[in-house]
C-alpha positions in Angstrom: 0.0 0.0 0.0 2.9 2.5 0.7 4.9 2.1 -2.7 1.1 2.9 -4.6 2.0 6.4 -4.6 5.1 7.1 -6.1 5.9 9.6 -3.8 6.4 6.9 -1.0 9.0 4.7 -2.9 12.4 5.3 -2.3 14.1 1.8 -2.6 14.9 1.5 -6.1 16.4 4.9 -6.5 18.2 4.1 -3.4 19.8 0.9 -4.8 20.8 2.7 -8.2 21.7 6.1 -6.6 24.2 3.7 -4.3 24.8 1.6 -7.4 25.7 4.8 -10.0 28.5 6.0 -6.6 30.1 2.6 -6.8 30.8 3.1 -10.3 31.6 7.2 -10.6 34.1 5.5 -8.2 36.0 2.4 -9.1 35.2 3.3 -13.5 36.2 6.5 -13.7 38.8 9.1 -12.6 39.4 12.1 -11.1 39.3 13.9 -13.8 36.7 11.9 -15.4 34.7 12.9 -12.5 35.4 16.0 -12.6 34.0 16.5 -16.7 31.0 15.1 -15.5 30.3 17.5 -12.6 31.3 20.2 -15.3 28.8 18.8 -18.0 26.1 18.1 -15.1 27.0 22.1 -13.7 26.2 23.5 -17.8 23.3 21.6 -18.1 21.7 23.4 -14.6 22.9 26.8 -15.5 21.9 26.5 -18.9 18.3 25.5 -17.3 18.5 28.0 -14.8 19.2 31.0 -16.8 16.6 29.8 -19.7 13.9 29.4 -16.9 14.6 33.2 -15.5 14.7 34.4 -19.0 11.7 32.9 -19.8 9.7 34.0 -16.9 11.2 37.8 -17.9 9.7 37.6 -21.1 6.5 35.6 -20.1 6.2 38.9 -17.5 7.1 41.3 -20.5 4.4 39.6 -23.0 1.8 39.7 -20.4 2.3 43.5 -19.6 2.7 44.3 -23.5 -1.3 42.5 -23.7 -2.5 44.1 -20.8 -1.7 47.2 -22.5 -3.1 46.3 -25.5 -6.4 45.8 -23.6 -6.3 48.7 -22.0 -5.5 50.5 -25.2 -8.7 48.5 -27.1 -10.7 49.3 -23.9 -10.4 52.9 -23.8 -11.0 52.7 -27.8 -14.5 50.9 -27.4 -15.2 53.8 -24.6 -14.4 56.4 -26.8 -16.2 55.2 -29.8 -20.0 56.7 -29.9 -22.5 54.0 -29.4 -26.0 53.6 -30.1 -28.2 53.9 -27.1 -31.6 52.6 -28.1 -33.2 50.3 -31.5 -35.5 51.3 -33.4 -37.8 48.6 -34.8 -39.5 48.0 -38.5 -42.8 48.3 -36.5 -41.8 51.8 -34.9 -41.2 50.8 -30.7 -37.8 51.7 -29.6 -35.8 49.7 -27.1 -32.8 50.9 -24.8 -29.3 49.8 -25.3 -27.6 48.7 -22.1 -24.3 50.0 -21.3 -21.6 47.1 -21.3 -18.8 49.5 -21.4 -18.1 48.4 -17.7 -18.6 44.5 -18.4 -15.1 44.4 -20.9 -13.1 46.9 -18.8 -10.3 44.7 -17.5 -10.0 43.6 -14.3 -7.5 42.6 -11.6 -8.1 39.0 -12.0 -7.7 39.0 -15.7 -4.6 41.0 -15.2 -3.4 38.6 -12.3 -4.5 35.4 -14.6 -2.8 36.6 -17.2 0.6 37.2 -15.6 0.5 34.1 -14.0 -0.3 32.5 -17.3 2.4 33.9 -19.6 5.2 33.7 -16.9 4.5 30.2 -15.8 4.8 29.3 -19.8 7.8 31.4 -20.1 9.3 29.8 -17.7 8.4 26.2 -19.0 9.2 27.5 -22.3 12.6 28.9 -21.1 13.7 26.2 -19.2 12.8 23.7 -21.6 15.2 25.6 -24.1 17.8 25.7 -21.5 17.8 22.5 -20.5 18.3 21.7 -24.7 21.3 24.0 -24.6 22.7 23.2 -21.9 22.2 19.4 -22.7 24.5 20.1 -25.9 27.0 22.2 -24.6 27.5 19.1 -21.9 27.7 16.5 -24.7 30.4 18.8 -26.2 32.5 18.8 -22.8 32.3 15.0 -22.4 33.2 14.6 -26.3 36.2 17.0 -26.4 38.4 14.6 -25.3 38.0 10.9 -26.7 40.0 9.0 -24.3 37.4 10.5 -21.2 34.2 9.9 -23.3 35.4 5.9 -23.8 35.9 5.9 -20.2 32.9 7.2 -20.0 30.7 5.6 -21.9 32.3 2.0 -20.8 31.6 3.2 -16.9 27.5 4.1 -18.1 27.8 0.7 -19.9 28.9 -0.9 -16.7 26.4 0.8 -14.8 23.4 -0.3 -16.8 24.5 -3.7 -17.0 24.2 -4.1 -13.3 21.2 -1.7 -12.7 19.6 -4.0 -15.8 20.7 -7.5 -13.3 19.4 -5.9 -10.7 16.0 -5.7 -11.8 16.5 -9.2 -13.4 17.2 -10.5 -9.6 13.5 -8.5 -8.4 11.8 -9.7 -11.4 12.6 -13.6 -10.8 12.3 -12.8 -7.1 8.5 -13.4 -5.5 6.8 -10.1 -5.8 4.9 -8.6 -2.5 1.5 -10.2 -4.2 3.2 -13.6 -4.4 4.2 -13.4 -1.0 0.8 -12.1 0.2 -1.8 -14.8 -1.0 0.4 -17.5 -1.7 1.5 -19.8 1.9 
């Protein structure tokens, strides 16, 4: 019942965080390590950056169409409008005022910076994270003895994470164990 929600399971990443260490350790270098930390570091500030620049201009788009309404708004106002209909058959009928119905408000404003700032910042993080994502690639490929090393260590890694979930799988799940004596 506790590993339902996956906000309550923590062994698996456990085992693989523990299991990735083991191998950053014994596969690779110092200064193996130490390209990774640099790739990992471009790939948050790249992320970082692209999110904050992306909220600034979700901010700036939402106070450029705020002004825009405002602009429209005060263009309806000024505009004569009719204030009553005539009919084919003579009767005449009042016009209600609106004007005050497509003003903007505080909560379209609010909506609306919320809105363009949280899809800015989606936007621009989701650009940063491709950028910086490419930039890392190029540190780790600079040097071709580091990326074998490399790429041997993630090959390592996933050959064990892969046998440890062999081992679970042919292991009796929790149902198994539950309903069978």
């Amino acid at each position: 019942m506790s590993e339902s929600l996956a906000v309550f399971r923590n062994g698996r990443s456990t085992d693989l965080r523990r299991l990735a260490e083991e191998h950053l350790q014994h596969d690779l270098s110092q200064e193996d390590r130490d390209v990774l930390r640099r790739a990992g570091g471009k790939v948050s500030t790249h992320a970082a950056v692209g999110s904050l620049l992306g909220a600034g201009l979700g901010m700036y788009c939402a106070f450029r169409l705020r002004s825009m309404r405002v602009a429209y708004f005060n263009a309806f106002r000024a505009t004569e409008k009719p204030v009553r209909v005539q009919f084919a058959d003579g009767r005449t009928e009042p016009i209600p005022d609106i004007s005050d119905k497509l003003a903007p408000s505080k909560w379209g404003d609010a909506a609306t910076y919320f809105f363009f700032s949280i899809g800015g910042l989606f936007l621009g993080g989701e650009a940063g994270l491709v950028t910086g994502t490419a930039s890392a690639s190029r540190t780790i490929t600079k040097n071709s003895e580091v990326r074998g090393r490399i790429e041997k260590a993630f090959k390592n890694y996933r050959i064990d994470a892969l046998k440890q979930e062999i081992q679970q799988l042919e292991g009796k799940s929790k149902f198994e164990q539950l309903f069978r004596p």
